[in-house]
C-alpha positions as CSV (number, residue, x, y, z in Angstrom):
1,X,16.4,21.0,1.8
2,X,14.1,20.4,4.5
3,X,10.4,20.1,3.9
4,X,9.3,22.3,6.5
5,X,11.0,25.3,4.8
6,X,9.9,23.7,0.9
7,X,6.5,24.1,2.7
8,X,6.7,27.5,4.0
9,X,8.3,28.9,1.2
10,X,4.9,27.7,-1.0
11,X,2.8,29.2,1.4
12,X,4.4,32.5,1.0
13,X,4.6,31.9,-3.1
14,X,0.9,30.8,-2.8
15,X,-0.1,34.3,-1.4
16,X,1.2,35.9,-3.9
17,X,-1.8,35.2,-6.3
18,X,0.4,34.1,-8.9
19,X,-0.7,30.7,-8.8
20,X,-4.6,32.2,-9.6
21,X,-3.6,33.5,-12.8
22,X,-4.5,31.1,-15.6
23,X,-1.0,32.1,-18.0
24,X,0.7,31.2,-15.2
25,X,-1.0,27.0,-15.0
26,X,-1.2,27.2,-18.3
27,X,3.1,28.2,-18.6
28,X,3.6,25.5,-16.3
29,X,1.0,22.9,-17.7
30,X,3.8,23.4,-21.0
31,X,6.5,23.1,-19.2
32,X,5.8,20.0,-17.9
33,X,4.6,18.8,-21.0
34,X,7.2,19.0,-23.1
35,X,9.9,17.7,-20.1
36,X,8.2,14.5,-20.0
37,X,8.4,14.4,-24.3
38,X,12.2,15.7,-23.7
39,X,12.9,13.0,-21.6
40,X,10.6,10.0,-22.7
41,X,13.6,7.7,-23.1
42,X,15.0,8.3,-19.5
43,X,11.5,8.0,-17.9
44,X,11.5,4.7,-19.6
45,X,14.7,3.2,-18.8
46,X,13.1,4.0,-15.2
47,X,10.9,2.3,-14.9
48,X,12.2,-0.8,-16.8
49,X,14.7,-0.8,-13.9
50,X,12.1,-1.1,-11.4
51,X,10.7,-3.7,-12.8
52,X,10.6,-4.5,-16.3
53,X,8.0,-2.5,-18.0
54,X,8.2,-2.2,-21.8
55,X,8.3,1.5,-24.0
56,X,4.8,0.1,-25.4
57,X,3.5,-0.3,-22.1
58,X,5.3,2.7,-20.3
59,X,3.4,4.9,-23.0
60,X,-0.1,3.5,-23.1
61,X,-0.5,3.3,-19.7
62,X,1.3,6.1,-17.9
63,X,2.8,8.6,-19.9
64,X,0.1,9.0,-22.7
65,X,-2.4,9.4,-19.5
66,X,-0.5,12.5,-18.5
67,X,0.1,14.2,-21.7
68,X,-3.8,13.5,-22.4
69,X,-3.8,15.2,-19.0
70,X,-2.1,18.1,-19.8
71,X,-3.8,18.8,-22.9
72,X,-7.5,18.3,-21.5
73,X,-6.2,21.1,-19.0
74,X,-4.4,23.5,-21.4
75,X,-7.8,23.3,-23.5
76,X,-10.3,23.6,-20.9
77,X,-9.0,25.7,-18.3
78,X,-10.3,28.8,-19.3
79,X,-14.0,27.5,-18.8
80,X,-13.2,25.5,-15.5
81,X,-12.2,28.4,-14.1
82,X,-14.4,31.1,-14.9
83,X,-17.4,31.9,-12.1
84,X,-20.6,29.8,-12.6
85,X,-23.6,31.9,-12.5
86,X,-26.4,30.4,-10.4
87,X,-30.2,30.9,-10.0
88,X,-30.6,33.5,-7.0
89,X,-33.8,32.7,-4.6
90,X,-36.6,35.1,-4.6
91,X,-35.8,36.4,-0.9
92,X,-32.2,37.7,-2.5
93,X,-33.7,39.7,-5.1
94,X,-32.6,42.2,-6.3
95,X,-28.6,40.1,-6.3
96,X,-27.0,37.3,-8.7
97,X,-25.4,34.7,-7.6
98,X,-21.8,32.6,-8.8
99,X,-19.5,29.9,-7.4
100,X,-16.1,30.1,-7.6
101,X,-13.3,28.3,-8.4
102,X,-10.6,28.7,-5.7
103,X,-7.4,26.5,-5.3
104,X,-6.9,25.7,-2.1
105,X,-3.4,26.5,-1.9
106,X,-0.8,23.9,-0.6
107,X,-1.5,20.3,-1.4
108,X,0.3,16.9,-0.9
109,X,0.1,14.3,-3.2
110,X,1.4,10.9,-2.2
111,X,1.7,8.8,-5.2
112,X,1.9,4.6,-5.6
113,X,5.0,2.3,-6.8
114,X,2.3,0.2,-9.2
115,X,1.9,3.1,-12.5
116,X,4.2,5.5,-10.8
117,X,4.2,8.4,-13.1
118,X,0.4,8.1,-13.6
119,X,-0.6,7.9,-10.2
120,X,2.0,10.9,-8.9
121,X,2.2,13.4,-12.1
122,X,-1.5,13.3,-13.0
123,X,-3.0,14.5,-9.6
124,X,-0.4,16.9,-9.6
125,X,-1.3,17.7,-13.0
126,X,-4.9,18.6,-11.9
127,X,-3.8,20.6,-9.0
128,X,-1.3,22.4,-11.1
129,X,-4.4,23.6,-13.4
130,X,-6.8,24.2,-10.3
131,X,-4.1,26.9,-8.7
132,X,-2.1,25.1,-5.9
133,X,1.6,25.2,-5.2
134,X,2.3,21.3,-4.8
135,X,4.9,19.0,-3.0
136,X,4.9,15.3,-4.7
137,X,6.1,12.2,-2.7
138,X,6.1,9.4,-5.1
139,X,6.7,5.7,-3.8
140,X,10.3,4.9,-2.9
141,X,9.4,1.1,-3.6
142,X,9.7,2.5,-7.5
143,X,13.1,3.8,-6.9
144,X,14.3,4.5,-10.0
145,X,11.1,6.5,-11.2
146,X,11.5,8.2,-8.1
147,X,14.3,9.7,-8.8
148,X,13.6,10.2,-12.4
149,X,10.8,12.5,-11.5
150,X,13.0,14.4,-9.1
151,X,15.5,15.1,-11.4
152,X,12.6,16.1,-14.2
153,X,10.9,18.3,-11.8
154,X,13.5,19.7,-9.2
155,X,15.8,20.7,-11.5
156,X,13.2,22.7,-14.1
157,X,10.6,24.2,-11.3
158,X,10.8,26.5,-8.6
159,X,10.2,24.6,-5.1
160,X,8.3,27.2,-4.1
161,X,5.7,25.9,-6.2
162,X,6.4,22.4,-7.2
163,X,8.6,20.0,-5.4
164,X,9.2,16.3,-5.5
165,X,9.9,14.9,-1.9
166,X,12.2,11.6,-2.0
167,X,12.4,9.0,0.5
168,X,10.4,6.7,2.2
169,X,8.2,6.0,5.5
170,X,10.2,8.3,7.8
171,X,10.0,11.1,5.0
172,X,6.4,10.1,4.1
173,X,6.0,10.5,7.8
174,X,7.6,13.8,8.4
175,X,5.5,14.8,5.9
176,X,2.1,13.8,7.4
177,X,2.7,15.6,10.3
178,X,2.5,19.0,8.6
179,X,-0.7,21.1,7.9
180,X,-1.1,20.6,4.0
181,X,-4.4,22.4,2.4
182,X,-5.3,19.0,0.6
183,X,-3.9,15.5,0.8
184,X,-4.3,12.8,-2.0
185,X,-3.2,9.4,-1.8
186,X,-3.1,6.6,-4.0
187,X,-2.5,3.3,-1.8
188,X,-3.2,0.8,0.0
189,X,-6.6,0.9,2.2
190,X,-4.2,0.2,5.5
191,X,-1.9,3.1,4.7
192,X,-4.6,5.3,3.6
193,X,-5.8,4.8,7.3
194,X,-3.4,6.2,8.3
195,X,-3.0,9.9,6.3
196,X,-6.9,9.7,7.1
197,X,-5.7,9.5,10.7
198,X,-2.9,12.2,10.2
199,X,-5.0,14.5,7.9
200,X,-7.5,14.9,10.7
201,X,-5.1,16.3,13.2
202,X,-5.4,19.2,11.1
203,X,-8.8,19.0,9.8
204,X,-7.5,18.8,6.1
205,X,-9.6,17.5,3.4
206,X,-8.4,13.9,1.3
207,X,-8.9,11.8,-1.6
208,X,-8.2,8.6,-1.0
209,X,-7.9,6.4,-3.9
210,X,-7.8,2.7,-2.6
211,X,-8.1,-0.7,-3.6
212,X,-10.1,-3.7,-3.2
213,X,-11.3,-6.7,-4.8
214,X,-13.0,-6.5,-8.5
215,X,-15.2,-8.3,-9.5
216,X,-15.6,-9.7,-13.3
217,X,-19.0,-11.5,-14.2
218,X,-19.5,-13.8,-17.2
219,X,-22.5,-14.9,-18.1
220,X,-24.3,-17.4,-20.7
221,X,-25.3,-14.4,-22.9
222,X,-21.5,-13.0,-23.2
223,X,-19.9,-12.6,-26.2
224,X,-17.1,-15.3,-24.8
225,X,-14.6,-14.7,-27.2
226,X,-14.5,-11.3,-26.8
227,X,-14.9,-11.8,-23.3
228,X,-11.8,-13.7,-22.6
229,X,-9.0,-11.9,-24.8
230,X,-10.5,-8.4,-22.6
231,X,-10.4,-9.9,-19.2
232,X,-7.1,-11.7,-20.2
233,X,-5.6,-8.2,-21.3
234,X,-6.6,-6.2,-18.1
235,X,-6.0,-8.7,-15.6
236,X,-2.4,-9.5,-17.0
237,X,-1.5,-5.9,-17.8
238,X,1.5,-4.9,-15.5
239,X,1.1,-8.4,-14.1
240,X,-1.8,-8.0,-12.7
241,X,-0.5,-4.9,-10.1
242,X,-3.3,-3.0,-11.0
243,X,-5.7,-1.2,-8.7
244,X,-8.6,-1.9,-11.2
245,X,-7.8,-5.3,-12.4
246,X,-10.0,-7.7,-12.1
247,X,-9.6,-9.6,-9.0
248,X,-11.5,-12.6,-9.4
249,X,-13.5,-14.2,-12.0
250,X,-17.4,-15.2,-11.5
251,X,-18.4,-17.1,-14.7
252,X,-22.0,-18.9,-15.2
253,X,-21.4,-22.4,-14.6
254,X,-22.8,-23.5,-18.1
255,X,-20.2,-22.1,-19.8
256,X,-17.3,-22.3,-17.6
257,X,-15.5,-24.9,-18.9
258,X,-15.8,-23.2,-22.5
259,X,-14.8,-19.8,-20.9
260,X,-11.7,-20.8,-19.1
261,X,-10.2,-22.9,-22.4
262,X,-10.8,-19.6,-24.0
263,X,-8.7,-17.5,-21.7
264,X,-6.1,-20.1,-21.4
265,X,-6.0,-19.8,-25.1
266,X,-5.3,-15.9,-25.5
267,X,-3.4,-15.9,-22.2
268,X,-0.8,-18.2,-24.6
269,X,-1.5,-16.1,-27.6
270,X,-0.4,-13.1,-25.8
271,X,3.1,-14.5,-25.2
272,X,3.4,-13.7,-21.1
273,X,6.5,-15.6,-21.0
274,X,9.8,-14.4,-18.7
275,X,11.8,-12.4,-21.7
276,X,8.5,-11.2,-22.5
277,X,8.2,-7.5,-23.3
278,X,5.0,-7.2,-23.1
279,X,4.7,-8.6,-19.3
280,X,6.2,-6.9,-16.3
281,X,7.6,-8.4,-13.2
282,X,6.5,-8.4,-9.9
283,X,7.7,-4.9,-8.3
284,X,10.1,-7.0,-5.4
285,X,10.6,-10.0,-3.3
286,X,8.4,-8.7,-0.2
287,X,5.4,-9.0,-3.0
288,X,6.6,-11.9,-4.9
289,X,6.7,-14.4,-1.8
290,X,3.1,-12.6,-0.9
291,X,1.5,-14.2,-4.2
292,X,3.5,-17.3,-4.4
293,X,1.7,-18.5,-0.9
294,X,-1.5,-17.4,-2.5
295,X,-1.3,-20.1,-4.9
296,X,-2.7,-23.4,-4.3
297,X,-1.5,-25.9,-6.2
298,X,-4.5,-28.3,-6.5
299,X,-6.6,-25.7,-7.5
300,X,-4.2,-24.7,-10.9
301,X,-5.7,-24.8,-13.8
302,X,-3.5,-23.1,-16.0
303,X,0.1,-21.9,-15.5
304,X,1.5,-21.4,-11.6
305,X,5.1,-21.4,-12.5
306,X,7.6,-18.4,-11.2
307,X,10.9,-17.9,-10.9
308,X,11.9,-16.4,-7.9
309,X,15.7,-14.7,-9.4
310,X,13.4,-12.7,-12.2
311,X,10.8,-12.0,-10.0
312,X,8.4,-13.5,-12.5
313,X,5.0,-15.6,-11.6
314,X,3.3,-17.5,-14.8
315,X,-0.3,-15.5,-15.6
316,X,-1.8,-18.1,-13.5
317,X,-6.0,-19.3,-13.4
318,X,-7.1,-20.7,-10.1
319,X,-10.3,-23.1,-10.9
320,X,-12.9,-24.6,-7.8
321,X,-12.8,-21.7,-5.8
322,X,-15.0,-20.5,-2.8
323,X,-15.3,-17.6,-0.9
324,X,-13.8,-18.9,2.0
325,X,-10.3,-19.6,0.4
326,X,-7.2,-17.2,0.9
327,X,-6.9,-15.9,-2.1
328,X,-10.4,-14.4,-1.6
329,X,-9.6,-12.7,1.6
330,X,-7.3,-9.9,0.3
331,X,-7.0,-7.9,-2.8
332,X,-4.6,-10.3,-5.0
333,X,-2.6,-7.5,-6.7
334,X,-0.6,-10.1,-9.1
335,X,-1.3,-12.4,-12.1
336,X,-3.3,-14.5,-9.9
337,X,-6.7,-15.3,-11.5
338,X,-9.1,-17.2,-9.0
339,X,-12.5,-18.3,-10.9
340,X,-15.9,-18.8,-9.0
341,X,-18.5,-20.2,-10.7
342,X,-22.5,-19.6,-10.3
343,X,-25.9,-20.9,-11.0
344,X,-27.9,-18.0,-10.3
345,X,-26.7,-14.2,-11.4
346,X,-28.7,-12.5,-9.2
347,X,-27.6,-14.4,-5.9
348,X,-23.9,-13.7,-7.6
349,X,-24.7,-10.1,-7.4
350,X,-25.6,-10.4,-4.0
351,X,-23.0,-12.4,-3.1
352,X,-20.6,-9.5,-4.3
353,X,-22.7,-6.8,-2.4
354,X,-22.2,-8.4,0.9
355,X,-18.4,-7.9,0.4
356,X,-16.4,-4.3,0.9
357,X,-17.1,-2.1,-2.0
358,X,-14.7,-2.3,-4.3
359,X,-12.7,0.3,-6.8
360,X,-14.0,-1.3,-9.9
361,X,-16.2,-4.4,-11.3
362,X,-16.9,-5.6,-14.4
363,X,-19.9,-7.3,-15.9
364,X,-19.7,-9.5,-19.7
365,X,-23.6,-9.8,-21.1
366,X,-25.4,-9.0,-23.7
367,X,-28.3,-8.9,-21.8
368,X,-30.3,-5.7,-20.8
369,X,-31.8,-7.2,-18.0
370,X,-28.8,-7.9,-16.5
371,X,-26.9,-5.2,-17.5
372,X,-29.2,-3.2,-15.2
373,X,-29.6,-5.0,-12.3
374,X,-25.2,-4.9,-12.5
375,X,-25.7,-1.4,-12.4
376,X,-28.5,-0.8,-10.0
377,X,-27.7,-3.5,-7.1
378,X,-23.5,-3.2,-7.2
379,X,-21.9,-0.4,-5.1
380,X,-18.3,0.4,-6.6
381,X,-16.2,2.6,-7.7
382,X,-16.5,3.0,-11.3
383,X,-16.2,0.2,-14.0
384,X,-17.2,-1.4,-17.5
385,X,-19.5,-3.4,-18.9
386,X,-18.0,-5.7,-21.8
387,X,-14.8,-4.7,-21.2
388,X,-11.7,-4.0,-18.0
389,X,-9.8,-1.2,-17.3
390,X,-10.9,0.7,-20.1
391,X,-13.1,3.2,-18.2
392,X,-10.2,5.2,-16.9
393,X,-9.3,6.5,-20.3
394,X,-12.2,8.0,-20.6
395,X,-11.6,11.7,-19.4
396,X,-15.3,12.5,-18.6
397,X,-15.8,10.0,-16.3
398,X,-14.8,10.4,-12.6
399,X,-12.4,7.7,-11.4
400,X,-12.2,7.3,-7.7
401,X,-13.5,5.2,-5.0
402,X,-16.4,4.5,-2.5
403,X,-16.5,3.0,1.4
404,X,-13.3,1.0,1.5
405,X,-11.9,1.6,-1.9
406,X,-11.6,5.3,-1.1
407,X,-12.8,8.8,-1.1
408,X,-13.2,11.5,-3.6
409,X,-12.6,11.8,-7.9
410,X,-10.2,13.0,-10.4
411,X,-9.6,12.9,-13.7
412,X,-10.8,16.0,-16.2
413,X,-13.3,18.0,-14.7
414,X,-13.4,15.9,-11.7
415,X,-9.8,16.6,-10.7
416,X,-10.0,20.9,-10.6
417,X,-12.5,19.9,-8.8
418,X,-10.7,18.1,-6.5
419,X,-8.3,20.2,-5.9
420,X,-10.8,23.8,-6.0
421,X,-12.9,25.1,-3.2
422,X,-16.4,26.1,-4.5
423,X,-16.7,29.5,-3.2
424,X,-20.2,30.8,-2.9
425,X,-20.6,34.8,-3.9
426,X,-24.4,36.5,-3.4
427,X,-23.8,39.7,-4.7
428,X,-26.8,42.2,-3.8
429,X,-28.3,45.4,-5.2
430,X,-28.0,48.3,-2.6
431,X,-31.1,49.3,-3.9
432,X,-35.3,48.3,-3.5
433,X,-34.7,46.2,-0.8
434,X,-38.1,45.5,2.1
435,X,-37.4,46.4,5.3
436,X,-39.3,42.8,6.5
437,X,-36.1,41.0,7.9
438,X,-35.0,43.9,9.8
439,X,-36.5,44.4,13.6
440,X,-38.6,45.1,15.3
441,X,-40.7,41.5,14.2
442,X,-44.5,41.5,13.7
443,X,-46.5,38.8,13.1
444,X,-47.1,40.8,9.8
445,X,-43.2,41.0,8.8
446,X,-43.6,36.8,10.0
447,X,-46.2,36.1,7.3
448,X,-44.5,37.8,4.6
449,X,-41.3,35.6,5.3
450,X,-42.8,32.9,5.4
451,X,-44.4,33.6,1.6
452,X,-41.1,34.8,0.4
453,X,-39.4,31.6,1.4
């Protein structure tokens, strides 16, 4: 079916008002819900076949996300939606005021290959509860998932309000030359330059959620142990291609030598071997010769072996490391773990804030001071102290970007958000009203205007 009609057969749906009604989402929110529990197993066998994620992982990390999702939506839509009464100025008396929640009507959501059903379904998920008739193009680098949430979706819901688009950079391309409502993209900050570009043709609004590199900073008054098993777990999780992983490691040279024993230690306690369940393989060969050349050898302090056939690199520590290496000029997005080690914290932070801003950082202390000065001095997206990752399961908090690590929020409340238009209604009394605004102007009309506002 061609997009172009997909696309005007949702605008004509979207005028309808259907879409406003909130047993309508909520129908939908269901229906999605309980396809995705229908067809756990398939969605799994998916993505194992793109490359190698386990059941325990596929869960945890993408599917439970979604259902949570869902459920926040179901539960909460009623009060997202309903009109917020605001204070009304003295100069519109006698009138109330309200904002409203409108959906802005067709939206494109343009979805990565690294936690493909996350990063497609729960954008989508939020624009589903905010009102908008939505065309999905997930990453064709994830094949198999690709198709597995075509089949789910095109099969069970009418195109003229939900449609996965399948294909790659021409379709992705095809697609960015149409006039969408809303565009979000998960991605790459190169190719999120470019549906900027494209969205601007037509003036329409984006989220942008990018990349970068994250920072993790130990210091002397960590808890180490703990330290080391959490920075191990997030960095390591899907093999390190995740957007908030930690990049690269700053630890206090004191206790560096202590530190990195300790994460060589839980990296072998966590069994990240080839036949490993628990560790995924790099997504494909363009990537896996990418990270291999990051590696330099004389800098290895624990693991560095691959095997090129399974597309699988060792969870690999890089020790003596300066800025000025090549690992530190692009974000690593593997199971690369170059360490950096400092004398000073606060010249560490500003070290950090002299690079691009990234999507997340991490700081390991027990101490206030520093906690706050983490806080106050770093720009980035959103992160943790004392642990990785962690902050995106968190449904309050807004996960998205800032400079180069992207644009906009989602997640709960943030994502209607995202994907409403905050309509402004004054409504006024027809009644008791001055005559000052009105003409003919006086200096007397002037002064009373001037009081009033």
């Amino acid at each position: 079916m061609e997009i172009e009609s997909i696309l005007l057969k949702q605008r004509d749906f979207f005028t309808t008002q259907q879409t406003k009604n909130l047993a309508f989402r909520k129908m939908y929110l269901e229906k999605l819900k309980n396809l995705i529990i229908a067809n756990q197993d398939m969605l799994c066998e998916a993505i194992h076949n793109d490359f190698g994620k386990s059941k325990f992982d596929t869960f945890t990390t993408e599917l439970s996300f979604i259902l949570n999702d869902i459920n926040y939506y179901i539960k909460n839509l009623k009060s997202l939606s309903k009109p917020k009464k605001v204070s009304t100025n003295l100069v519109n008396q006698l009138g109330n005021s309200k904002v409203y929640a409108d959906p802005l009507g067709c939206v494109l959501v343009i979805g990565a290959w690294n936690y493909p059903y996350q990063l497609s379904l729960s954008p989508i998920i939020a624009a589903m509860a905010a009102g908008n008739c939505c065309i999905l193009k997930p990453s064709e680098i994830a094949e198999n998932t690709m198709k597995a949430m075509a089949s789910i979706i095109n099969e069970n819901f009418p195109p003229e309000y939900l449609y996965v688009y399948e294909g790659g950079i021409e379709e992705t391309t095809a697609l960015l030359r149409l006039k969408f409502d809303k565009i979000f993209f998960t991605g790459s900050t190169k190719v999120g330059k470019i549906v900027y570009k494209a969205a601007a043709e037509h003036l329409t609004p984006v989220t942008l959620e990018l990349g970068g590199k994250s920072p993790a900073i130990v210091t002397k008054n960590a808890n180490l142990e703990v330290s080391a098993k959490r920075i191990v777990w997030g960095k390591f999780l899907n093999a390190g291609q995740t957007c908030v992983a930690p990049d690269y490691l700053l630890v206090e040279e004191t206790i560096q030598e202590q530190f990195l024993e300790m994460l060589r230690k839980y990296i072998k306690e966590f069994k990240y071997s080839q036949d490993s369940e628990q560790y995924t393989r790099i997504i494909n060969q363009r990537n896996f010769q990418r990270l291999i050349h990051l590696i330099n050898k004389e800098k290895i302090y624990s693991g560095g072996s691959f095997d090129e056939e399974k597309l699988y690199i060792e969870p690999t520590i890089l020790n003596h490391i300066d800025w000025n290496d090549d690992i530190m000029q692009e974000e690593i997005f593997g199971p690369l773990l170059p360490v950096i080690s400092f004398k000073n914290y606060n010249a560490a932070l500003n070290s950090i804030s002299e690079l691009e801003k990234p999507l997340a950082a991490y700081l390991f202390t027990n101490d206030s001071e520093e906690k706050e000065n983490f806080t106050r001095k770093l720009s980035f997206g959103g992160g943790c102290i004392n642990d990785t990752v962690m902050h995106l399961s968190n449904d309050h908090l807004p996960f998205g970007g800032v400079g180069s690590s992207g644009m906009g929020n989602y997640h709960g409340k943030y994502g209607f958000e995202t994907f409403s238009h905050p309509k402004a209604i004054l409504e006024k009394a027809t009644w008791g009203e001055p005559n000052i605004k009105y003409p003919p102007y006086s200096e007397k009309k002037l002064s009373w205007i001037k009081k009033l506002m």
